[in-house]
N, C-alpha and C positions, 0 to 999 in steps of 0.2 A: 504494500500500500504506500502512494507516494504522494503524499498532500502537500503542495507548494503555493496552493492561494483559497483566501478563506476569505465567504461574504458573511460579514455581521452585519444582521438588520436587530435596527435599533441600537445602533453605533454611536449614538450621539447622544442616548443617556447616560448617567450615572454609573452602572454596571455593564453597561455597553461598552464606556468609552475603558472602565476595566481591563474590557477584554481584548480590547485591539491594543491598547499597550502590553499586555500579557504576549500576545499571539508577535506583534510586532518584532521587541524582543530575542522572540525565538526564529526569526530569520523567514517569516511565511509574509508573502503577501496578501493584503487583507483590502479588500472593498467595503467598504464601510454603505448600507442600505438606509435612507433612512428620510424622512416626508421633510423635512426640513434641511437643508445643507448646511444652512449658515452656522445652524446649531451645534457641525459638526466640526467647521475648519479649524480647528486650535487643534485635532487629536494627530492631525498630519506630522504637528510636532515629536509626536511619539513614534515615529519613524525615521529612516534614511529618505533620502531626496527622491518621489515617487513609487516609495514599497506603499504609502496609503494612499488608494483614493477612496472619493466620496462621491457614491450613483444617490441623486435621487429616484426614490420609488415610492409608491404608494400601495399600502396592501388590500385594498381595495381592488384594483385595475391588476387581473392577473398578466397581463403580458411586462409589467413594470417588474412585476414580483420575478417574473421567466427571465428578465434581462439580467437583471442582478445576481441569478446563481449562473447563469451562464458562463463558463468556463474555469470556476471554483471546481474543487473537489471536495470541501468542507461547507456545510453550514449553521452558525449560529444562530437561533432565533433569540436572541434577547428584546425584543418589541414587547412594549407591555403602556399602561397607563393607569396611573394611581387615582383617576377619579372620569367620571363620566362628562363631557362636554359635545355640544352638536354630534356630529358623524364618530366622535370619538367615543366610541362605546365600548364596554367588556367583550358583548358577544364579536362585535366587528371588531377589533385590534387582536385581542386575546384568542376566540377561538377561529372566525372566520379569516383574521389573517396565518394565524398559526396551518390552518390547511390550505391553504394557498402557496405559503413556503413550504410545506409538505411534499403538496403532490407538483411543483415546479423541481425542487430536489431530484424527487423519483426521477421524474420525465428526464432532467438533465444529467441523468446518470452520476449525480453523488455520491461521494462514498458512505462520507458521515452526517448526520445532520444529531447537533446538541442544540436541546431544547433549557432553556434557563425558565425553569415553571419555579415552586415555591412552596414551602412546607405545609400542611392542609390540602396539598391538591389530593390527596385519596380519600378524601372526606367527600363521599359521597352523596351523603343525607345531608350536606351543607347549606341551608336556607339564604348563605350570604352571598349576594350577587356576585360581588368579587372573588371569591371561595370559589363557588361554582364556576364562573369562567374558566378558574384553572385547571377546575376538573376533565372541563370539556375542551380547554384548550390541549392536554396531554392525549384526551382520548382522539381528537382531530389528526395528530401530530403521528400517532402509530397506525390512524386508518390509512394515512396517506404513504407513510414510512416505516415500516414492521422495526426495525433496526437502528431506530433512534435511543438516543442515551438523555435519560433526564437528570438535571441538575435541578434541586428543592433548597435555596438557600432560605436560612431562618431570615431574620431582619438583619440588612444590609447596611452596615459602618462604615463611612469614608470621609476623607475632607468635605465632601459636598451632598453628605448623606442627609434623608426628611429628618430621623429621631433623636438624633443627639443636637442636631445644630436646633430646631426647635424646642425642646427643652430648654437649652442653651439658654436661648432667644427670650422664650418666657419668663425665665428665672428671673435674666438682666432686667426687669420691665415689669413685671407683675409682684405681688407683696408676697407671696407664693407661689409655691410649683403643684400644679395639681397634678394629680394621676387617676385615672378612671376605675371608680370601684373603690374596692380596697388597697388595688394597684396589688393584690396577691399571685397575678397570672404571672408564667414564666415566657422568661424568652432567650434565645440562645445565640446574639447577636454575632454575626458572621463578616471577618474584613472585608470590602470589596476585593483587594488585591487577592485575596486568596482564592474568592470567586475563579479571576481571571485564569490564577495559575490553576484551579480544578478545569476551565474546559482547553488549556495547553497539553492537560497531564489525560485527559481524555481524548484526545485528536493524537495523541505517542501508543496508545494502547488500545491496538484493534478487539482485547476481549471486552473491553470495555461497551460495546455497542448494544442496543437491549438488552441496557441497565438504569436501574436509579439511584441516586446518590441525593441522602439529605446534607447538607454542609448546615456543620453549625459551629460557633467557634468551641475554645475551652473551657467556656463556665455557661451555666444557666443562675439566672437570674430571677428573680421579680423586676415587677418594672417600679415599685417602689425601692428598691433597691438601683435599677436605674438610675431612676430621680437624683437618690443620696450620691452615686458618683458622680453626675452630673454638675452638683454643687460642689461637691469636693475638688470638681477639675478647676472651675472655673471662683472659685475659692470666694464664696456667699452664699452668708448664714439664713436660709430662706425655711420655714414650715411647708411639708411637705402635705398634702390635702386630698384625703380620697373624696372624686365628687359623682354620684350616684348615676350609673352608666345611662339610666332612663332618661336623667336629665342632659346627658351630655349627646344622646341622640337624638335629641329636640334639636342643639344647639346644632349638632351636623347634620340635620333636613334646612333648617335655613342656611348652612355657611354653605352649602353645596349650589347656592344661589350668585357666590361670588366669582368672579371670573377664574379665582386660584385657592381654593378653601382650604384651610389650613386646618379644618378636619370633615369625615362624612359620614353618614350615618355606618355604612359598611366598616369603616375604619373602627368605630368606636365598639363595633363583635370584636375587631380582630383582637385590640386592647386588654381584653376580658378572656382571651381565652389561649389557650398555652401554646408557645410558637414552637419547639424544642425538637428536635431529630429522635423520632424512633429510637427505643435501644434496638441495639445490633445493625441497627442500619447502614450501610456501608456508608461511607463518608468522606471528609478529606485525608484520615489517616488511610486508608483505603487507597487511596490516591498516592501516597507519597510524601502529603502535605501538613504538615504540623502548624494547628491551626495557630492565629495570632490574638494576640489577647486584648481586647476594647480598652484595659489598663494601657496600653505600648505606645496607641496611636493615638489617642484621643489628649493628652496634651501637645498632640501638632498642630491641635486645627480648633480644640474649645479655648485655647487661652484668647483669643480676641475678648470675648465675652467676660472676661476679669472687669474686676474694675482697674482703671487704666490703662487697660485694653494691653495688646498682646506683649507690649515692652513693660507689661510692670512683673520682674520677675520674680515675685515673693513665689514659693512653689506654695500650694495647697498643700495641707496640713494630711 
């Protein structure tokens, strides 16, 4: 098996742009897919002079989705969307694009195709909109592709990660940090870069192909526990506030009104209920990869949020 160029769609998100500096790295050519361009030009940086380019496509329009695997031998789907707006919806990005890079893959004779879904996606009885998309976006993904490999990352930490930088954010600004509930649910927060280096370490290892892997890092957590390192990073002394999950999905049917909502009804299930890798379930040690710890990374990127922002170098207690 000889994979020399790999299309990522949805290269120019968060975990997307992970992964093409992962893959970059390791000397593959990578075309980056993805409905906005502009979003993506900074990640060209993570390569040599022409190993990245950037195809817009749309996953909607299947002859866009055909261009962009066209002469790949790998495919990433990392496309996904954290909340619902116009044409941008669960079933349409999540499942209905997910089969579109499917059965293009197929057609274009791919070797591998890595799907980047997300812990909960075997919850089948799942009532959560977002939950069930991914059910159905995994099940899209092997109708189209028997021999696809799923990645299930728990909650995704990076410089420009949703959950710690708003924590963060809130701390800085509000007289409290609240947390939904009791804030007793777990969760097993996963580097992005490690992300990256799990679909590297799976495009080296052809047994690796229908399989799943939960990635989650080295500790589970509560998310009040969260909270408390949250503050501890960014060194203030704030009351930590469980606020009763019913009321906070009131709060996310209206913010879901705003152009960019900073929480949604769907979000506030997820809050509430345990993010954490299966035992036994194969995973980044599985891989090779010794996971990294939310302790490592997270004063690289929450010290802004200090008081005096990121030059005041008192360390947190």
């Amino acid at each position: 098996m000889s994979i020399k160029q790999v299309t990522v769609f949805g290269g120019s998100g968060f975990v997307g742009r992970a992964i093409v500096r992962a893959l970059a790295q390791e000397g593959y050519q990578v075309r980056v897919a993805c409905r906005r361009i502009e979003l993506a030009e900074r990640i060209k940086t993570a390569g040599d002079v022409g190993q990245i380019t950037i195809l817009r496509t749309n996953l909607r329009i299947p002859a866009s989705v055909a261009a962009a695997v066209s002469g790949s031998q790998a495919v990433i789907n990392a496309s996904g969307v954290a909340f619902q707006r116009g044409r941008q919806r669960y079933e349409t990005v999540h499942v209905e694009g997910a089969r579109a890079i499917a059965e293009a893959a197929k057609a274009a004779g791919v070797q591998r195709l890595v799907h980047i879904s997300g812990i909960g996606a075997d919850q089948r009885n799942s009532t959560n909109r977002f939950i069930r998309s991914k059910v159905d976006a995994e099940d899209a993904i092997v109708s189209g592709f028997a021999n696809a490999t799923m990645l299930r990352p728990s909650v995704v930490f990076g410089p420009e990660d949703a959950m710690f930088n708003r924590m963060a954010q809130i701390a800085r600004q509000a007289p409290f940090l609240p947390v939904v509930g009791d804030g007793s649910a777990k969760v097993q927060p996963v580097y992005v870069g490690d992300v990256g280096a799990a679909v590297v370490a799976v495009l080296e290892r052809p047994d690796t192909a229908k399989s799943v892997f939960e990635l989650g890092g080295p500790r589970v957590y509560t998310y009040r526990e969260i909270a408390a390192l949250v503050l501890r990073e960014i060194d203030r002394h704030k009351r930590i506030v469980g606020v009763p999950a019913g009321l906070m999905k009131i709060m996310g049917f209206f913010a879901e009104f705003l152009p960019v909502p900073p929480l949604t009804h769907d979000q506030v299930d997820l809050l509430v209920t345990d993010n954490v890798a299966r035992p036994g379930a194969p995973g980044l040690a599985e891989l090779g990869i010794t996971p990294t710890a939310a302790e490592a990374i997270l004063p690289m990127y929450l010290d802004r949020y200090r008081v005096g922002g990121r030059y005041n170098q008192h360390a947190p207690a």
